[in-house]
N, CA and C atoms as a LAMMPS dump frame, in Angstrom:
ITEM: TIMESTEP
0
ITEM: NUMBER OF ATOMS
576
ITEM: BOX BOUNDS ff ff ff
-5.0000000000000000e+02 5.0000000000000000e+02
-5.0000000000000000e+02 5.0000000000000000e+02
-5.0000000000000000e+02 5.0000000000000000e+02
ITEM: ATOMS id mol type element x y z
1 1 1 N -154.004 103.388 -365.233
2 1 2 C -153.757 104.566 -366.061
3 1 3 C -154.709 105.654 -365.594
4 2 1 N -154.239 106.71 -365.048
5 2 2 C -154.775 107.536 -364.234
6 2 3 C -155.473 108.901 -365.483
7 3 1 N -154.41 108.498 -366.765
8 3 2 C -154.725 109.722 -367.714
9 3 3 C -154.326 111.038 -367.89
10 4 1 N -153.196 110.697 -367.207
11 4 2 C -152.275 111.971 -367.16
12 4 3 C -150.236 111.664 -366.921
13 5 1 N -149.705 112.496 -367.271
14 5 2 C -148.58 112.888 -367.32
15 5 3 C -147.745 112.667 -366.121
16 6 1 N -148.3 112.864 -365.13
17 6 2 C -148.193 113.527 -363.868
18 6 3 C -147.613 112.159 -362.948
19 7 1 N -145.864 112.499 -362.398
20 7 2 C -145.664 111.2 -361.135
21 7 3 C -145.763 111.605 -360.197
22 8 1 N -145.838 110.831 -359.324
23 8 2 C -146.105 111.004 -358.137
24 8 3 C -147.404 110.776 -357.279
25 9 1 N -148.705 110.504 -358.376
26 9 2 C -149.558 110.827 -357.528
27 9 3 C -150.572 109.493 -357.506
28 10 1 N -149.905 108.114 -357.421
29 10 2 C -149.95 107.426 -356.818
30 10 3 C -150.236 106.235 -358.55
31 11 1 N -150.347 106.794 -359.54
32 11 2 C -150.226 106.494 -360.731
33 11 3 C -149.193 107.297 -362.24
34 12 1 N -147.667 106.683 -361.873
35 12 2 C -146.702 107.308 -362.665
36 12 3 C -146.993 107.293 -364.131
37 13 1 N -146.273 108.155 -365.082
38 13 2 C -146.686 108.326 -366.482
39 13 3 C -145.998 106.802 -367.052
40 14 1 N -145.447 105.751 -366.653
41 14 2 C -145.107 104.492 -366.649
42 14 3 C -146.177 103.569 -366.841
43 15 1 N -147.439 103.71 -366.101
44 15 2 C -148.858 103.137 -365.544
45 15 3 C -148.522 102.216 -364.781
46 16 1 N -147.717 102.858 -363.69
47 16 2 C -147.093 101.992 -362.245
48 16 3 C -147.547 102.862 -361.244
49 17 1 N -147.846 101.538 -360.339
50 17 2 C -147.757 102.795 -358.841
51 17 3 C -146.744 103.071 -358.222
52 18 1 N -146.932 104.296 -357.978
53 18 2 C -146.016 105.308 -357.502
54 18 3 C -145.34 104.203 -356.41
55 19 1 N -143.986 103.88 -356.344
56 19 2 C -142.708 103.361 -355.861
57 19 3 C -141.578 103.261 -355.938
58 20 1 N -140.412 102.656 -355.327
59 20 2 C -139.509 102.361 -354.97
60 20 3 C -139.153 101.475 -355.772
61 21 1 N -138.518 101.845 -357.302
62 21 2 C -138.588 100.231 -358.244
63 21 3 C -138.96 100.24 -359.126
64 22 1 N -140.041 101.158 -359.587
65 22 2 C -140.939 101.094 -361.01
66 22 3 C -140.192 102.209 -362.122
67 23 1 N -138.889 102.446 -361.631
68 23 2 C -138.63 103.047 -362.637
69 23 3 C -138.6 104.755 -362.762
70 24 1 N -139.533 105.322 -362.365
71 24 2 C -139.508 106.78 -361.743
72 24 3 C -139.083 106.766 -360.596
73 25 1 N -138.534 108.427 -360.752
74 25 2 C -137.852 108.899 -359.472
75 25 3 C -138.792 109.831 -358.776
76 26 1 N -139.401 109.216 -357.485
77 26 2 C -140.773 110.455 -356.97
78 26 3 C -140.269 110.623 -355.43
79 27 1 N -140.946 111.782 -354.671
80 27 2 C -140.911 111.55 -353.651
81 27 3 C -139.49 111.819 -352.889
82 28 1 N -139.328 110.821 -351.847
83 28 2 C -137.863 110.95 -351.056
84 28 3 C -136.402 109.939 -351.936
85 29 1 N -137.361 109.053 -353.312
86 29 2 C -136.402 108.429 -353.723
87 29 3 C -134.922 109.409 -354.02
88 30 1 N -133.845 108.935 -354.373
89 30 2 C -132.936 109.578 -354.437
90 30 3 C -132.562 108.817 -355.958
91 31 1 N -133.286 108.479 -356.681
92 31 2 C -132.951 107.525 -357.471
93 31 3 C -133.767 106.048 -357.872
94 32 1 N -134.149 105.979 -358.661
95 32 2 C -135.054 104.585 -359.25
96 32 3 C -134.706 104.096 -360.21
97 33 1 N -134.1 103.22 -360.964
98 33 2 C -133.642 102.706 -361.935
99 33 3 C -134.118 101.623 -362.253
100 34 1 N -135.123 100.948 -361.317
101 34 2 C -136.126 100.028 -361.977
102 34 3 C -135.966 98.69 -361.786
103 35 1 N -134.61 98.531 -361.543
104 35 2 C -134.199 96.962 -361.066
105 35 3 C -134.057 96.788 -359.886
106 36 1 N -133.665 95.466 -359.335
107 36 2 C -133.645 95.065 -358.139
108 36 3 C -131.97 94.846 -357.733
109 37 1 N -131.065 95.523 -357.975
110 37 2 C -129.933 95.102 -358.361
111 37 3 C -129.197 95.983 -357.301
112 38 1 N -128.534 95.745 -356.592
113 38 2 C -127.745 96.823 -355.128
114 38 3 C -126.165 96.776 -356.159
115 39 1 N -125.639 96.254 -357.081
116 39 2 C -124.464 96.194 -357.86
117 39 3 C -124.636 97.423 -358.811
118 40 1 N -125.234 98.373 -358.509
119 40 2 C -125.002 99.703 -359.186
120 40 3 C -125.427 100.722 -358.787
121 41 1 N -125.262 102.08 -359.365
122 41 2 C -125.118 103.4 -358.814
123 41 3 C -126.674 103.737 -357.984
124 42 1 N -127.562 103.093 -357.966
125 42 2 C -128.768 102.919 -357.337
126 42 3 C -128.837 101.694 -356.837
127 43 1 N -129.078 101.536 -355.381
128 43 2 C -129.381 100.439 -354.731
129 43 3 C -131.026 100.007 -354.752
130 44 1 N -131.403 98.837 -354.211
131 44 2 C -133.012 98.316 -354.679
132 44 3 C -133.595 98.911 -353.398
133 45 1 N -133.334 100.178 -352.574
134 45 2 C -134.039 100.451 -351.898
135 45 3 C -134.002 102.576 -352.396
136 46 1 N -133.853 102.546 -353.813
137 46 2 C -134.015 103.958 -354.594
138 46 3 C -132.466 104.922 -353.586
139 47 1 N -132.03 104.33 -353.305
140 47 2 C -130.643 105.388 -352.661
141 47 3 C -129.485 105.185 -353.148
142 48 1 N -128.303 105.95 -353.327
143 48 2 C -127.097 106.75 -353.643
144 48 3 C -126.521 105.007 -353.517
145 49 1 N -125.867 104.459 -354.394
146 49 2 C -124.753 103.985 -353.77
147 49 3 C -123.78 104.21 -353.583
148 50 1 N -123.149 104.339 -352.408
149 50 2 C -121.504 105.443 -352.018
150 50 3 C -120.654 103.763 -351.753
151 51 1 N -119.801 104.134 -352.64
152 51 2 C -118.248 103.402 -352.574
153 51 3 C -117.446 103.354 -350.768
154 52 1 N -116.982 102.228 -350.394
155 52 2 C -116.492 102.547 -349.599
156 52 3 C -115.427 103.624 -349.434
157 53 1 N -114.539 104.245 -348.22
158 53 2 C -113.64 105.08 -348.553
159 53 3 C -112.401 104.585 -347.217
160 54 1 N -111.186 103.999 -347.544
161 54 2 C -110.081 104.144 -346.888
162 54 3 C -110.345 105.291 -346.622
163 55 1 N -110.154 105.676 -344.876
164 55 2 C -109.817 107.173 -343.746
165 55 3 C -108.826 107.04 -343.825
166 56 1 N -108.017 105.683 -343.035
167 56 2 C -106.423 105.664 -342.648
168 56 3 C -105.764 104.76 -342.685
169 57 1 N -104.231 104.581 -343.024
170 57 2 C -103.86 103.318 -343.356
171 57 3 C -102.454 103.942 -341.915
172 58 1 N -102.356 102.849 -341.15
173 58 2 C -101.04 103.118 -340.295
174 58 3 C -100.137 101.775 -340.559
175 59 1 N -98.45 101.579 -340.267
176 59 2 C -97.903 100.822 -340.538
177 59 3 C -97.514 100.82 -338.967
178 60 1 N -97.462 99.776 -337.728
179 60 2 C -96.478 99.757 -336.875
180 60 3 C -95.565 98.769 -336.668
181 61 1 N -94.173 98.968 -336.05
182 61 2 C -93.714 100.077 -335.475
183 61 3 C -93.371 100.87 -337.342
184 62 1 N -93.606 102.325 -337.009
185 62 2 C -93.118 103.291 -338.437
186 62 3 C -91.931 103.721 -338.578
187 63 1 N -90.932 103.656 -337.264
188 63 2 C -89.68 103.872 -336.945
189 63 3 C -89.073 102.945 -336.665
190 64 1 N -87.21 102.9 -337.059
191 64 2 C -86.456 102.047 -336.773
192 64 3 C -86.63 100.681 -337.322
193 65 1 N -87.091 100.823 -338.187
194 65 2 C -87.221 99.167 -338.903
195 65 3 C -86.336 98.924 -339.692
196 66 1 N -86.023 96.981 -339.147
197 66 2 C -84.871 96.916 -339.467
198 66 3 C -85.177 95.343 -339.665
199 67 1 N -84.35 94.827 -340.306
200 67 2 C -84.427 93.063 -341.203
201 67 3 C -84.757 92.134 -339.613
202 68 1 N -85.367 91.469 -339.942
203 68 2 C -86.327 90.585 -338.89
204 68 3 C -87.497 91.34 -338.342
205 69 1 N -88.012 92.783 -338.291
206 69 2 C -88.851 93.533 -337.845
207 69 3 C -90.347 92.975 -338.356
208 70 1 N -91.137 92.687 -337.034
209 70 2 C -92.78 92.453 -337.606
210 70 3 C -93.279 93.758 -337.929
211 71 1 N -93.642 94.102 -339.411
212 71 2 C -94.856 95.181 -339.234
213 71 3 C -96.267 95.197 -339.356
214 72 1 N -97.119 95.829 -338.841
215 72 2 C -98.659 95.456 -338.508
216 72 3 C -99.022 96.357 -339.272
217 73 1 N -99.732 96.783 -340.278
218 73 2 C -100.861 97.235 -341.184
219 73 3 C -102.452 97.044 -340.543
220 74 1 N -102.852 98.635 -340.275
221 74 2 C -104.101 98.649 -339.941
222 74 3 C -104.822 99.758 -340.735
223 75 1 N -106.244 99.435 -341.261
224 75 2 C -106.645 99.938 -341.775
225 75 3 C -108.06 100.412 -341.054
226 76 1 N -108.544 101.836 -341.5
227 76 2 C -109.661 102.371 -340.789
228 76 3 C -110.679 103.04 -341.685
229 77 1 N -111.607 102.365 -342.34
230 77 2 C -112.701 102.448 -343.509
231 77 3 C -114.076 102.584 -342.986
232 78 1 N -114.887 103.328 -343.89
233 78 2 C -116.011 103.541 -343.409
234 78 3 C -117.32 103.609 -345.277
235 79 1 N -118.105 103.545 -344.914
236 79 2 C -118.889 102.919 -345.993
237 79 3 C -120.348 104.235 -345.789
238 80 1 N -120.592 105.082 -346.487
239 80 2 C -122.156 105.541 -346.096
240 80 3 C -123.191 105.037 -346.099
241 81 1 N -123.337 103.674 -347.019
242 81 2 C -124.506 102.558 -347.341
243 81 3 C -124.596 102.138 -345.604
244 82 1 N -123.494 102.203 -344.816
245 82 2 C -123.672 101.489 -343.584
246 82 3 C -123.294 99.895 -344.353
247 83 1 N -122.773 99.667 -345.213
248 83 2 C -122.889 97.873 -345.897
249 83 3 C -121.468 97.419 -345.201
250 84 1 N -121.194 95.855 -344.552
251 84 2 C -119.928 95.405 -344.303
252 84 3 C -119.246 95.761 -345.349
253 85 1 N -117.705 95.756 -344.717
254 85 2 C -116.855 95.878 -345.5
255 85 3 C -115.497 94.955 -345.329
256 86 1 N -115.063 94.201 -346.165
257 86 2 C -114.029 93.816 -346.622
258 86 3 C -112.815 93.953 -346.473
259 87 1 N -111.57 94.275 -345.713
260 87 2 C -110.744 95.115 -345.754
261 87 3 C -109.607 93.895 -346.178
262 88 1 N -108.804 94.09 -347.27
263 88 2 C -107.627 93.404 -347.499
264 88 3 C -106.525 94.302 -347.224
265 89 1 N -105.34 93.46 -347.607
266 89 2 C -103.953 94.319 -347.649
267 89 3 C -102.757 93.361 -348.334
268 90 1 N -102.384 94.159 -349.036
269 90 2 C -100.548 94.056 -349.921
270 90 3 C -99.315 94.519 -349.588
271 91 1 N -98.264 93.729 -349.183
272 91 2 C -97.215 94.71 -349.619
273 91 3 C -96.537 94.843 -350.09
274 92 1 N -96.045 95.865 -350.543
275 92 2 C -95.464 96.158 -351.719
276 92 3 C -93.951 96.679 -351.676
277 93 1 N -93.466 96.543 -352.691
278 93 2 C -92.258 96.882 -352.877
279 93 3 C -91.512 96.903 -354.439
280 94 1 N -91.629 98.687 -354.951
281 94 2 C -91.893 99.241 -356.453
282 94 3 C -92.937 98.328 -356.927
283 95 1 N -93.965 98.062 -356.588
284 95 2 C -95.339 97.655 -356.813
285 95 3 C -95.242 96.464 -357.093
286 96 1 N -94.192 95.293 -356.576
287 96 2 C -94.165 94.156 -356.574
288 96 3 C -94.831 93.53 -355.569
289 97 1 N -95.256 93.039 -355.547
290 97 2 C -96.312 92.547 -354.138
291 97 3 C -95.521 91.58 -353.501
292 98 1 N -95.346 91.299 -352.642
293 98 2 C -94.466 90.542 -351.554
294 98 3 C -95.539 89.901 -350.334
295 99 1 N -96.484 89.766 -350.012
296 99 2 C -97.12 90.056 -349.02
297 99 3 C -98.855 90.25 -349.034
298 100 1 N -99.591 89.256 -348.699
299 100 2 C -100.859 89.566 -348.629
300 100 3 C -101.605 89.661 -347.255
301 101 1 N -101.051 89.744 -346.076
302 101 2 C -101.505 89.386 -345.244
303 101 3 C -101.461 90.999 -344.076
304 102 1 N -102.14 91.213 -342.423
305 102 2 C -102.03 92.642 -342.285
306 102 3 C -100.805 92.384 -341.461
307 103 1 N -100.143 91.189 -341.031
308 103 2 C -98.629 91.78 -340.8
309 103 3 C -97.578 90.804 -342.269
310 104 1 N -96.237 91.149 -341.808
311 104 2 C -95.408 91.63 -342.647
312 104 3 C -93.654 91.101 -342.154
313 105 1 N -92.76 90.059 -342.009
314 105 2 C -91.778 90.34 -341.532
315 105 3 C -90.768 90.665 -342.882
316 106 1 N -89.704 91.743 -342.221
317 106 2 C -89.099 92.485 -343.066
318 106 3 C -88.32 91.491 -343.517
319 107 1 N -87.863 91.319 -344.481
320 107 2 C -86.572 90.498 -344.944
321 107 3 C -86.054 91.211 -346.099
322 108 1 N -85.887 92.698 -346.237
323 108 2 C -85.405 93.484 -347.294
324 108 3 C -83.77 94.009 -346.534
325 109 1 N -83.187 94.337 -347.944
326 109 2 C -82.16 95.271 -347.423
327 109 3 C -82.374 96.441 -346.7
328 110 1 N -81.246 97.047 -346.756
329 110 2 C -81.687 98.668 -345.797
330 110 3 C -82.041 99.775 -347.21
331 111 1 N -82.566 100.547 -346.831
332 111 2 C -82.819 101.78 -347.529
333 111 3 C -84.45 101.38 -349.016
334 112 1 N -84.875 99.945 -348.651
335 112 2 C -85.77 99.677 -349.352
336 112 3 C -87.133 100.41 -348.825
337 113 1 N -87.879 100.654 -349.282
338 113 2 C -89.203 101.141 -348.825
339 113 3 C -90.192 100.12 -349.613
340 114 1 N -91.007 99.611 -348.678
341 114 2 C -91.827 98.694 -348.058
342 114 3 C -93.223 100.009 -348.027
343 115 1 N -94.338 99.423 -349.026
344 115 2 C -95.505 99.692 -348.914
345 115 3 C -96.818 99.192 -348.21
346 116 1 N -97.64 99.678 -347.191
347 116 2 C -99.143 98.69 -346.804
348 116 3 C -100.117 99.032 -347.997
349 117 1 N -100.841 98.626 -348.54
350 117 2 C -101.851 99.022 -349.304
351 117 3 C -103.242 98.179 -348.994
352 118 1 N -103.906 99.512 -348.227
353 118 2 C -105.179 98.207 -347.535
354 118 3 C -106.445 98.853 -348.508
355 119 1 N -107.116 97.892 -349.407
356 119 2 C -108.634 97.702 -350.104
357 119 3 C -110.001 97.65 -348.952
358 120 1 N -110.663 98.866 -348.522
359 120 2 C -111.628 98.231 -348.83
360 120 3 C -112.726 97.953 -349.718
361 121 1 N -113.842 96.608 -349.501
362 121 2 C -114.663 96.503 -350.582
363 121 3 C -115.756 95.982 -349.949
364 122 1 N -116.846 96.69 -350.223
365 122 2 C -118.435 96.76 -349.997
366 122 3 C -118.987 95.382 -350.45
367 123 1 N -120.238 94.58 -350.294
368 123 2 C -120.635 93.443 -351.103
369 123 3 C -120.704 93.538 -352.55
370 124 1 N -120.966 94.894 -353.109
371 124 2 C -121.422 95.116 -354.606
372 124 3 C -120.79 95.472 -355.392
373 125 1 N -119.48 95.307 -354.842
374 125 2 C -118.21 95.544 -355.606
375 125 3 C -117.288 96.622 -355.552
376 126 1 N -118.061 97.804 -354.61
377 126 2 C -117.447 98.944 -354.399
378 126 3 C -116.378 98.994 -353.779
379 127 1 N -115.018 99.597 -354.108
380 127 2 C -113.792 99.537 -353.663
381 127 3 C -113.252 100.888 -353.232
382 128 1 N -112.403 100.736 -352.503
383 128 2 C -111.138 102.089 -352.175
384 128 3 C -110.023 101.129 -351.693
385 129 1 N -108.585 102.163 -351.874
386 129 2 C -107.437 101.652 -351.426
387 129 3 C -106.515 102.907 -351.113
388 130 1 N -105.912 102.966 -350.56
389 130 2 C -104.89 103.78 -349.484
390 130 3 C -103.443 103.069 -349.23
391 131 1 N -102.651 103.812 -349.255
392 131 2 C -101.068 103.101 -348.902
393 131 3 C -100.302 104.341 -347.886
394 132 1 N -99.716 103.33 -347.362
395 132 2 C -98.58 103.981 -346.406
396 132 3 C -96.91 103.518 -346.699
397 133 1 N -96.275 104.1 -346.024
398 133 2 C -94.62 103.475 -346.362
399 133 3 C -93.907 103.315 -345.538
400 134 1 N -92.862 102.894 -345.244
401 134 2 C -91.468 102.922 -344.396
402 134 3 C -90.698 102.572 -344.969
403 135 1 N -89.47 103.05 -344.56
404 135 2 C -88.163 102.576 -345.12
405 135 3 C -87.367 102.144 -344.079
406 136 1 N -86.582 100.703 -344.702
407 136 2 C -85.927 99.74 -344.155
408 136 3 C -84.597 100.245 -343.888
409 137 1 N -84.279 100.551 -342.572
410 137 2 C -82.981 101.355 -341.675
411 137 3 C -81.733 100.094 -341.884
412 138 1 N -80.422 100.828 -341.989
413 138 2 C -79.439 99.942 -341.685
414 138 3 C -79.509 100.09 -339.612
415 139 1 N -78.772 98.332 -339.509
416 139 2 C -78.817 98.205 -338.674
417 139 3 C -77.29 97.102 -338.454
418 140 1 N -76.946 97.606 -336.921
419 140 2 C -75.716 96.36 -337.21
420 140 3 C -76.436 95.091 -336.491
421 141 1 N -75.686 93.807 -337.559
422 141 2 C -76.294 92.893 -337.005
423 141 3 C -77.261 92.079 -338.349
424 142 1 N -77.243 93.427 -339.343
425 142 2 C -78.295 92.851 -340.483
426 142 3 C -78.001 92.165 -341.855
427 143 1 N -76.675 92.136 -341.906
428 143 2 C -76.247 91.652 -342.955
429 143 3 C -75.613 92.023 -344.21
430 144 1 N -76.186 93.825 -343.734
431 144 2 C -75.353 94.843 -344.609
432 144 3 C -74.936 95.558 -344.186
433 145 1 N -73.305 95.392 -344.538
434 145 2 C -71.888 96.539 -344.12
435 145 3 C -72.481 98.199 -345.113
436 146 1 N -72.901 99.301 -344.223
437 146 2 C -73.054 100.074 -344.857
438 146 3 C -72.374 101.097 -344.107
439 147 1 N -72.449 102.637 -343.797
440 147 2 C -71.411 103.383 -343.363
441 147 3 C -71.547 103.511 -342.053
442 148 1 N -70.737 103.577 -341.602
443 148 2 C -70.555 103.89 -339.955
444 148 3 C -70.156 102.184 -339.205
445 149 1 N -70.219 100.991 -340.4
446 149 2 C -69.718 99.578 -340.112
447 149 3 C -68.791 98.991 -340.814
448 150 1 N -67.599 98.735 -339.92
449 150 2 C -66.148 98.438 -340.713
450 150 3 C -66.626 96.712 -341.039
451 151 1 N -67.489 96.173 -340.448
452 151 2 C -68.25 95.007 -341.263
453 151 3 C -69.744 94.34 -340.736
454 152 1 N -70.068 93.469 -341.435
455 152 2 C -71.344 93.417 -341.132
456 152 3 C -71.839 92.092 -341.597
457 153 1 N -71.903 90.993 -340.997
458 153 2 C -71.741 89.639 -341.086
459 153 3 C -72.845 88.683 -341.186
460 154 1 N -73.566 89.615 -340.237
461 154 2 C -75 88.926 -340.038
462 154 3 C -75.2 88.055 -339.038
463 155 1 N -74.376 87.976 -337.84
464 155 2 C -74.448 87.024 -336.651
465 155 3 C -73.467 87.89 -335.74
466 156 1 N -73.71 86.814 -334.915
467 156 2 C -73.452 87.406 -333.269
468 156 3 C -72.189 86.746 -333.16
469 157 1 N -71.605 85.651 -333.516
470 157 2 C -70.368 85.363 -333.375
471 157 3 C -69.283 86.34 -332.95
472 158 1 N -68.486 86.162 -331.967
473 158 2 C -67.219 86.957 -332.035
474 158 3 C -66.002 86.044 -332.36
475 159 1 N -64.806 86.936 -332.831
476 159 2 C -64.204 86.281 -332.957
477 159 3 C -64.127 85.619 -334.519
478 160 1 N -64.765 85.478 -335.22
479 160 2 C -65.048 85.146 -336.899
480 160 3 C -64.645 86.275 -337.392
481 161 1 N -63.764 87.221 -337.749
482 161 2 C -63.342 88.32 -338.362
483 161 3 C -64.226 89.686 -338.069
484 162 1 N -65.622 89.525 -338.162
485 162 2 C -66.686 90.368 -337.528
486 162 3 C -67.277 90.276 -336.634
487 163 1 N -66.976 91.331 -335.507
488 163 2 C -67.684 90.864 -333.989
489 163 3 C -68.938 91.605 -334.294
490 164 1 N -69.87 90.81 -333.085
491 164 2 C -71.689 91.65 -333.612
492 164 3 C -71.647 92.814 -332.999
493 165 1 N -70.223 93.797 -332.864
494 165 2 C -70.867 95.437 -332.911
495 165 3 C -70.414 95.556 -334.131
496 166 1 N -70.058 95.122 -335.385
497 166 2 C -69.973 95.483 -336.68
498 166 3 C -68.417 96.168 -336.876
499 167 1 N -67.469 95.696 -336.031
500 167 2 C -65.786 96.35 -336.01
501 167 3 C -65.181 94.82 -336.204
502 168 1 N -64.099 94.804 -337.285
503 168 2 C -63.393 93.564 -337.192
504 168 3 C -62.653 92.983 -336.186
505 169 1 N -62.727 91.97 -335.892
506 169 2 C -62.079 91.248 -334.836
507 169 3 C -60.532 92.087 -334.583
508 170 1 N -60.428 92.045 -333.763
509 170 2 C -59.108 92.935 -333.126
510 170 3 C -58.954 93.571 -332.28
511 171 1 N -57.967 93.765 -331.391
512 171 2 C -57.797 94.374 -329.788
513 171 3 C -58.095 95.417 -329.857
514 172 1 N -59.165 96.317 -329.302
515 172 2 C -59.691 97.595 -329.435
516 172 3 C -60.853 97.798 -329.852
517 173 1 N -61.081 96.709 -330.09
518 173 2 C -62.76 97.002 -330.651
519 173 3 C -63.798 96.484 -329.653
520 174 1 N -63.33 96.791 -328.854
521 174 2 C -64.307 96.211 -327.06
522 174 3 C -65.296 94.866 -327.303
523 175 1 N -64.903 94.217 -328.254
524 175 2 C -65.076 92.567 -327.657
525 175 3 C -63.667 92.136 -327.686
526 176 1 N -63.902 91.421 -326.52
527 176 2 C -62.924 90.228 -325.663
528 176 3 C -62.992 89.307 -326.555
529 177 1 N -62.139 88.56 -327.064
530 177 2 C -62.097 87.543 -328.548
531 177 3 C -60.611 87.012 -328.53
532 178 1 N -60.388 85.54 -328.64
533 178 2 C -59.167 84.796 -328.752
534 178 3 C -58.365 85.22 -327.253
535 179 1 N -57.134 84.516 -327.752
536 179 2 C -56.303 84.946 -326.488
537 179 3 C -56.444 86.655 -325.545
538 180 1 N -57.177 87.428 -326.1
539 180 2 C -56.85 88.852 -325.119
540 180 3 C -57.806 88.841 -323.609
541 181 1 N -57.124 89.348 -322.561
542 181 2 C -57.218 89.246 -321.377
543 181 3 C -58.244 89.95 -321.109
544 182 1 N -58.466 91.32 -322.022
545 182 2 C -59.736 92.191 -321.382
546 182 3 C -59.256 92.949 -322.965
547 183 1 N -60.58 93.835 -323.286
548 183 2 C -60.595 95.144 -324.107
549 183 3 C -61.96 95.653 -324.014
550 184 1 N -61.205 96.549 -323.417
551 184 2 C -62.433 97.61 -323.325
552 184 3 C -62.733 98.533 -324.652
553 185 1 N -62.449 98.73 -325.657
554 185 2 C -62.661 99.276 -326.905
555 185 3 C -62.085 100.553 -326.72
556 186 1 N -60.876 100.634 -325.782
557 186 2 C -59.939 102.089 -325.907
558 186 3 C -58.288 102.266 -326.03
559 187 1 N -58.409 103.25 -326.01
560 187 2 C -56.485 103.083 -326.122
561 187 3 C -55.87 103.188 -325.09
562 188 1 N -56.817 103.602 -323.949
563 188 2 C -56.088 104.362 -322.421
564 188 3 C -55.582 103.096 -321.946
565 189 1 N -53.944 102.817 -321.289
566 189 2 C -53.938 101.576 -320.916
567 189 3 C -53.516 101.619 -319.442
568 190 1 N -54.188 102.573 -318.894
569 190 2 C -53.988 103.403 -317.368
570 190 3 C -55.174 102.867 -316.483
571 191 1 N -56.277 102.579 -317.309
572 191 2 C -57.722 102.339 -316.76
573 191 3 C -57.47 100.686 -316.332
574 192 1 N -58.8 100.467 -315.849
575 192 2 C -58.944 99.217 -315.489
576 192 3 C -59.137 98.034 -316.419
């Protein structure tokens, strides 16, 4: 007890010495809260604790995705503590989770949109999260007859009523199927 008011000067109005811990804030601390505890807004070395922060979340490929498609979720986080970080990921779909892992194979219809949502999280509990999207393209071949496909079967078979360019079996639809000799998918019958 130095007998005065006064922190900082190597005996705080606490009757501690002036540190990192005792409870006053002196000096270069940025913060003292007295415990030894890095799980709150002051870490046990008197500094800021900053939350991690998702920079960027990318989904690849972001184009042309289509039912059987792998997508890869990468995430790019950064922490000011300098503390490891954690990075998970979800995906989602209308916030149903489907998916915990950073890839993903599609098995949705077309026109669904498919979310990444990558967490990161610091040791002390500090979190951020970020999402990205794509939407699931019709494709022929996928299982859904949608426009511009007179059908859509889901296999490669020809010859089964739906050939795998998505046109019903029949002379003119340029697969060769059952008895026909050749079809080229035209009407000209001058050509080769």
């Amino acid at each position: 007890d130095d007998g005065n008011d006064v922190d900082g000067d190597d005996c705080d109005s606490n009757c501690t010495v002036t540190a990192c811990g005792n409870g006053i804030q002196t000096g270069d601390e940025a913060c003292d809260d007295g415990n030894q505890s890095n799980a709150d807004d002051c870490r046990n070395d008197c500094t800021i604790h900053l939350a991690p922060q998702v920079n960027s979340v990318t989904i690849t490929p972001s184009e042309a995705i289509h039912m059987g498609a792998e997508l890869t979720c990468v995430a790019q986080a950064s922490d000011g503590n300098d503390d490891p970080l954690d990075i998970s990921y979800q995906w989602r779909i209308d916030d149903v989770v489907v998916g915990e892992e950073a890839t993903h194979t599609v098995n949705h219809a077309p026109n669904t949109e498919i979310s990444c949502w990558a967490t990161a999280t610091d040791p002390f509990g500090g979190s951020d999260s970020k999402s990205v999207s794509v939407t699931v393209e019709n494709t022929c071949g996928d299982g859904h007859p949608l426009e511009g496909e007179a059908c859509d079967d889901g296999n490669e078979i020809e010859g089964d009523g739906c050939d795998s360019n998505c046109t019903k079996t029949a002379c003119g639809n340029g697969i060769q199927t059952g008895d026909e000799e050749c079809d080229d998918g035209n009407e000209n019958d001058d050509d080769a």
